[in-house]
VMD Tcl script that draws the C-alpha trace (Angstrom):
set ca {
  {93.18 115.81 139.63}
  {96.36 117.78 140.27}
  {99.32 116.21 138.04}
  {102.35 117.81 139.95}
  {103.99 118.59 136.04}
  {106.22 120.99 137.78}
  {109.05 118.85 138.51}
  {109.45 116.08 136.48}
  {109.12 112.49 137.46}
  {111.16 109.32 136.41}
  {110.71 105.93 136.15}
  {112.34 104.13 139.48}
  {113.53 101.47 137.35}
  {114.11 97.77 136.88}
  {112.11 95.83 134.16}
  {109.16 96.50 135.82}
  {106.20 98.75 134.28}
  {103.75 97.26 136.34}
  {103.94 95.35 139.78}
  {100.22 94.40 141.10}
  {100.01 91.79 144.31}
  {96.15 91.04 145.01}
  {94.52 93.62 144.22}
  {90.75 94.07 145.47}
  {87.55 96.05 145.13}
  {84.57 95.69 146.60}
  {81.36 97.80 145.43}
  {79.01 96.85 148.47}
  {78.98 93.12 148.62}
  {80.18 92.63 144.83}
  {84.37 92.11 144.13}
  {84.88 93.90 140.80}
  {88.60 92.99 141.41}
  {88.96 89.77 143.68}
  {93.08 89.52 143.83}
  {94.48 90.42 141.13}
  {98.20 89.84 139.94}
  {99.90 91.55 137.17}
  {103.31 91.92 136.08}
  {104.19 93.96 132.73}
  {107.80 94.61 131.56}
  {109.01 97.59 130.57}
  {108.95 98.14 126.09}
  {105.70 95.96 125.93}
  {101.68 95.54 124.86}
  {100.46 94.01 127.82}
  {96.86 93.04 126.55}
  {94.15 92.33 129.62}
  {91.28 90.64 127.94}
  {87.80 89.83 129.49}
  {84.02 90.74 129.13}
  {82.19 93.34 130.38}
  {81.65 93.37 133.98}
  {85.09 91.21 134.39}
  {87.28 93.79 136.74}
  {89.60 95.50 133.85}
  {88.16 98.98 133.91}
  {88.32 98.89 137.55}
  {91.76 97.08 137.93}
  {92.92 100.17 135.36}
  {91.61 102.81 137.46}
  {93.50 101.48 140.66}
  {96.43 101.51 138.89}
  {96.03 105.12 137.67}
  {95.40 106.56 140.83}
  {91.94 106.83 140.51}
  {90.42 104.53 142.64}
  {91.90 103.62 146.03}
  {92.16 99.37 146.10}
  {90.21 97.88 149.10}
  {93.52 95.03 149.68}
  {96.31 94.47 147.77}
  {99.51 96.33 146.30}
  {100.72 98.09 143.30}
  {103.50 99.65 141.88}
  {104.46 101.80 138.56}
  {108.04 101.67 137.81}
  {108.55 101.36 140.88}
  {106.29 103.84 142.98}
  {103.31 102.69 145.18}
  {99.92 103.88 143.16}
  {98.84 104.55 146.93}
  {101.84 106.30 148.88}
  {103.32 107.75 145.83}
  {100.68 108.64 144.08}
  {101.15 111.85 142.44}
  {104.65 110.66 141.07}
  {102.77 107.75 139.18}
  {100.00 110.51 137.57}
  {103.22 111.75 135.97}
  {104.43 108.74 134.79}
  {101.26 107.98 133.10}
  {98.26 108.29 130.31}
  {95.37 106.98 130.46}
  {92.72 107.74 127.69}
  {88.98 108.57 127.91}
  {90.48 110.41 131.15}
  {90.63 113.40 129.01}
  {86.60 115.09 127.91}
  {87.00 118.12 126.04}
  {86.59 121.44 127.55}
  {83.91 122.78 124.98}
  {82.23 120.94 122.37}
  {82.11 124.02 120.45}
  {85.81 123.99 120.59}
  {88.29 122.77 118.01}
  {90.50 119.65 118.07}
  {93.24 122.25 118.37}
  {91.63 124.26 120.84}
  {91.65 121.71 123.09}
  {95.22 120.02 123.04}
  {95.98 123.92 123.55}
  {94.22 123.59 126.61}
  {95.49 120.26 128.27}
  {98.91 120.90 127.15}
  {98.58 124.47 128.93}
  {96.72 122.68 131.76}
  {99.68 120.42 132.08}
  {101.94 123.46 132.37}
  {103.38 123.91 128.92}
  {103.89 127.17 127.95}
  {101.79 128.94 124.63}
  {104.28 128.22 122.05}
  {105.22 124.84 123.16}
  {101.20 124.09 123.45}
  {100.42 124.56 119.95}
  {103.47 122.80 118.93}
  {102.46 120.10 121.04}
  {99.01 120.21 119.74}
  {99.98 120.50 116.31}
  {102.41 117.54 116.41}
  {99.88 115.37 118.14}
  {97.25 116.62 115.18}
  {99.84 114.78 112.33}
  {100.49 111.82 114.39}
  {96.81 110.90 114.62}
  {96.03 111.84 111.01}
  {93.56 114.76 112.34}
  {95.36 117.84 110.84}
  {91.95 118.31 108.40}
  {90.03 118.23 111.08}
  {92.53 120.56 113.38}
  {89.26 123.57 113.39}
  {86.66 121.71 113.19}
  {84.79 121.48 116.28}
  {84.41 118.35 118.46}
  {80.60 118.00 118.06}
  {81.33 117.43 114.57}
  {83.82 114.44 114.99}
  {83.15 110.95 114.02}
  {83.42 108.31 116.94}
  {86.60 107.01 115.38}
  {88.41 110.35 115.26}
  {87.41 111.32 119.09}
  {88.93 108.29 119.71}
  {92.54 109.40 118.59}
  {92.05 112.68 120.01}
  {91.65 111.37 123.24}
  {94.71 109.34 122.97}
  {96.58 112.50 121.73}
  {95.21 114.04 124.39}
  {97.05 111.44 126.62}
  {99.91 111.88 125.11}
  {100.84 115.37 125.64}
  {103.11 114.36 128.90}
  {104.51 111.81 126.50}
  {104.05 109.58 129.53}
  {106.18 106.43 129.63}
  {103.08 103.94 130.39}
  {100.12 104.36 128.84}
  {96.25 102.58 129.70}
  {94.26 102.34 126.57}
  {90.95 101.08 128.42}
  {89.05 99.28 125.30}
  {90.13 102.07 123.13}
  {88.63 100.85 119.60}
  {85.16 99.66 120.92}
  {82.61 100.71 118.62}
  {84.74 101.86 115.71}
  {84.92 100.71 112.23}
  {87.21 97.93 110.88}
  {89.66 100.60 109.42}
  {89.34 102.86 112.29}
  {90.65 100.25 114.48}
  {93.43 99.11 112.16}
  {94.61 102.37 112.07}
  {94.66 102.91 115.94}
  {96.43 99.55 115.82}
  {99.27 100.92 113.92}
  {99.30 103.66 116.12}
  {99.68 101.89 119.19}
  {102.95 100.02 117.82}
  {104.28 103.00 116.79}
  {104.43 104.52 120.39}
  {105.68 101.03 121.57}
  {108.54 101.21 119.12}
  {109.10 104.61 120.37}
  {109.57 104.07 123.64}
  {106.50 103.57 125.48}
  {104.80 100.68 127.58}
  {100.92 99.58 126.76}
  {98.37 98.31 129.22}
  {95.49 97.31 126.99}
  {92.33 96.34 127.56}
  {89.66 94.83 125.37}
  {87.13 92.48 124.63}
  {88.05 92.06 120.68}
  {89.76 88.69 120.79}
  {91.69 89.92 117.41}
  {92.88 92.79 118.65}
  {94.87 90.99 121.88}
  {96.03 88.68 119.19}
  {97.37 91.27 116.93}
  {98.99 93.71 119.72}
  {99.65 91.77 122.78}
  {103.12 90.92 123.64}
  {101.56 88.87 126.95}
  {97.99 88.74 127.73}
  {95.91 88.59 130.96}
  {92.33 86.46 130.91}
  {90.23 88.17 133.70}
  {86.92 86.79 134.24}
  {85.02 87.94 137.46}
  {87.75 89.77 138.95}
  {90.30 87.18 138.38}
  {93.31 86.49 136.40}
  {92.14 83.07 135.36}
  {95.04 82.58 132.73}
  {98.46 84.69 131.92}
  {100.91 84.05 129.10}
  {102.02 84.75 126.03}
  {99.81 84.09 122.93}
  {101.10 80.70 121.81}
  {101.16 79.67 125.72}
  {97.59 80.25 126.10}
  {97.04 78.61 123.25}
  {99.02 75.82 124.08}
  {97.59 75.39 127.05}
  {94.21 74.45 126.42}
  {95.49 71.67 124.00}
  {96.60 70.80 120.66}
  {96.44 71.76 116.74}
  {93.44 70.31 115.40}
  {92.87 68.74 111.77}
  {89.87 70.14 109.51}
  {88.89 67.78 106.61}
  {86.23 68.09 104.22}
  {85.70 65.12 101.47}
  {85.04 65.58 98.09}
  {81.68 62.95 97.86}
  {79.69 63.13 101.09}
  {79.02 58.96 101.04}
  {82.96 58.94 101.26}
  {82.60 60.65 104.83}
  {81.92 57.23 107.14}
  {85.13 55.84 105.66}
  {87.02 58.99 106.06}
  {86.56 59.18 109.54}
  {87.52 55.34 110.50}
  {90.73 56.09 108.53}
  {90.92 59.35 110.72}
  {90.59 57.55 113.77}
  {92.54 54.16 112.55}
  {96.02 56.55 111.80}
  {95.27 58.92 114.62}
  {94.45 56.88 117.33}
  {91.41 59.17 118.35}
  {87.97 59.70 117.84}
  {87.45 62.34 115.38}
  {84.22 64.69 115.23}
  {81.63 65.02 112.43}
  {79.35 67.00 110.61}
  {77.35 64.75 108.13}
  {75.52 67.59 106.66}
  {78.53 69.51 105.42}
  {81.00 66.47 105.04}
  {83.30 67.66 107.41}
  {85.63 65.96 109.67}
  {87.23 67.28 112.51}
  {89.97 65.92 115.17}
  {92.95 66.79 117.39}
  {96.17 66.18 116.29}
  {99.24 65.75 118.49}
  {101.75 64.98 115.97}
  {101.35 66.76 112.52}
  {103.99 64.33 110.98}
  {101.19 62.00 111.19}
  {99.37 63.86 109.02}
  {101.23 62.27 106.07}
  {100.38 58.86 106.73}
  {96.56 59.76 107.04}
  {96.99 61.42 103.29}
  {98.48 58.48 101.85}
  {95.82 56.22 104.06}
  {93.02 58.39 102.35}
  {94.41 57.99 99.02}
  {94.43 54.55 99.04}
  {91.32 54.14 100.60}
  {90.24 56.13 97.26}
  {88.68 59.17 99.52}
  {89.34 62.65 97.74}
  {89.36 65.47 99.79}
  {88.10 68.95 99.19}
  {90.01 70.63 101.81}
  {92.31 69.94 104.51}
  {94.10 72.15 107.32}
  {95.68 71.71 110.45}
  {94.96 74.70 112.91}
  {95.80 76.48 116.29}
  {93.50 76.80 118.87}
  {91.66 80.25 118.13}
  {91.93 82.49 120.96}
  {88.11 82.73 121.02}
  {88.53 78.83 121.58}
  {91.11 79.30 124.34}
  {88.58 81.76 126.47}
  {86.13 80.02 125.99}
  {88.16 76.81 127.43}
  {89.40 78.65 130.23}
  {86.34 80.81 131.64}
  {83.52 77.93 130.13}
  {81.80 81.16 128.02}
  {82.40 83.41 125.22}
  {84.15 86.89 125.93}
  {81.03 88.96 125.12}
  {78.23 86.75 126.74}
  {78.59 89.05 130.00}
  {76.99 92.72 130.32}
  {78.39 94.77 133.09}
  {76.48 95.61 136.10}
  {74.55 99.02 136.51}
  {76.16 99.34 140.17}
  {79.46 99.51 138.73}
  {78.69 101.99 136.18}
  {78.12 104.24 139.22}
  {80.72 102.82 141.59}
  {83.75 103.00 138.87}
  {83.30 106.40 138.71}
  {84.41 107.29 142.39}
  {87.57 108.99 142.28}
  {90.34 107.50 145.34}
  {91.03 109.91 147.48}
  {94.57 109.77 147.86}
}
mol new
graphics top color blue
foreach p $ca { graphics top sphere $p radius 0.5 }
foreach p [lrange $ca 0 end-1] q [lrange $ca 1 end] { graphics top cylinder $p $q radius 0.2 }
display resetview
């Protein structure tokens, strides 16, 4: 893919990262991407989240360029991803786009390498690389060659590796699947970091934690869709209220804790016999006072209480009707992803 490094692009601005209008792709008779619509301000974490098989991998490749869309429009800062196409490969990263040049290779031979393939000159490439090294934490592994990485620390490689252009949007495409708890923390911190510096983040995932942790707005796609769009506390506000979570102290107590639940509530509460737990939705907390002192005097003793937030595992699962991983992607679009758009 020729990047066109040789004279510098810049963002046509506005607020505008991101500017998608129906976007659509069709492998044979199967939409990956049935009309999509995205929108992601400058300075942001714009999390997409879905399962496998949902359209983000292929809604990320037609906005990098590298598929061509079937119908539908998008722009990147400004500059159709069709029409304009090698001004937005300059105005971008995408990671995983990167494989190494030679296993047998080091971590630093191979920054080196992009950076000089990206039309740096020597000295400025193993600055570059070297830079890129200490912001990932890879600097004791800068000669050791790639075969011998961990899946975790080809991860951040690749994402230096998108870096080098220090592009002002960046697509991290599910960049933490597979690695360990700490791994991912780390590339968490990371990804802030270039926020704060500057950049804007596409992200896509299936971890519901990680959209909740990064995510300034997040996307739901489910079967090429955007079935829900908002900020965290929107989504979660969407698909209804706080809900109370009791748990008595003497399990024969449980009957009478629920008709006090429902009596001070005014709805019909939910419960699990077996592990003496009650649980119901609450509209206004203050309320929750009067059901303590109701409890109290109706000589129930609690073991626990808490009133809670919709999860966002609770909120996909109320928007699409199943859980975010319950969805494995089709072999066809394994093969089909990988055209490249000719454009």
């Amino acid at each position: 893919m020729d990047l066109g490094f040789k004279k510098k692009a810049e963002p046509n601005n506005g607020d505008w990262a991101v500017e998608a209008r129906g976007l659509v792709k069709a492998f044979g008779n199967d939409r990956a991407v049935d009309g999509v619509d995205l929108n992601v301000r400058t300075g942001m974490i714009y999390g997409v989240l879905g399962p496998n098989g949902a359209g983000k991998t292929t809604t990320i490749r037609m906005l990098a360029t590298l598929l061509r869309p079937d119908a539908g429009s998008a722009r990147i800062f400004g500059h159709d991803v069709v029409k304009e196409s090698q001004i937005v490969r300059q105005l971008i990263g995408v990671t995983g786009q990167y494989a190494s040049v030679d296993e047998s290779l080091s971590a630093t031979e191979n920054l080196i390498i992009f950076s000089r393939l990206l039309g740096l000159g020597r000295s400025e490439a193993r600055k570059k690389a070297w830079e890129l090294l200490e912001e990932f934490g890879l600097t004791e592994a800068a000669k050791r060659p790639l075969k011998n990485f961990s899946g975790g620390m080809r991860r951040r490689l690749d994402l230096a590796a998108s870096l080098i252009a220090q592009p002002p949007l960046l697509f991290l495409d599910e960049p933490t699947t597979g690695l360990d708890p700490r791994t991912r923390a780390q590339m968490w911190d990371t990804i802030r970091r270039l926020v704060n510096t500057g950049s804007t983040v596409l992200l896509t995932t299936q971890y519901l934690e990680e959209a909740d942790q990064l995510a300034d707005r997040i996307a739901v796609i489910d079967h090429g869709r955007v079935v829900a769009e908002g900020t965290l506390d929107e989504l979660k506000a969407s698909v209804g209220t706080s809900s109370l979570h009791l748990k008595v102290q003497n399990p024969q107590d449980i009957e009478a804790a629920r008709v006090t639940v429902d009596q001070i509530l005014g709805i019909q509460s939910n419960v699990s016999y077996e592990a003496g737990k009650i649980t119901a939705p609450v509209t206004n907390v203050d309320r929750v006072t009067d059901l303590l002192n109701a409890l109290r005097e109706a000589g129930v003793h609690l073991a626990e209480m808490s009133v809670q937030k919709p999860t966002l595992d609770e909120v996909f699962l109320t928007i699409t009707g199943h859980g975010v991983k319950e969805e494995g992607i089709p072999a066809s679009h394994e093969s089909n992803e990988a055209e490249v758009a000719k454009v």
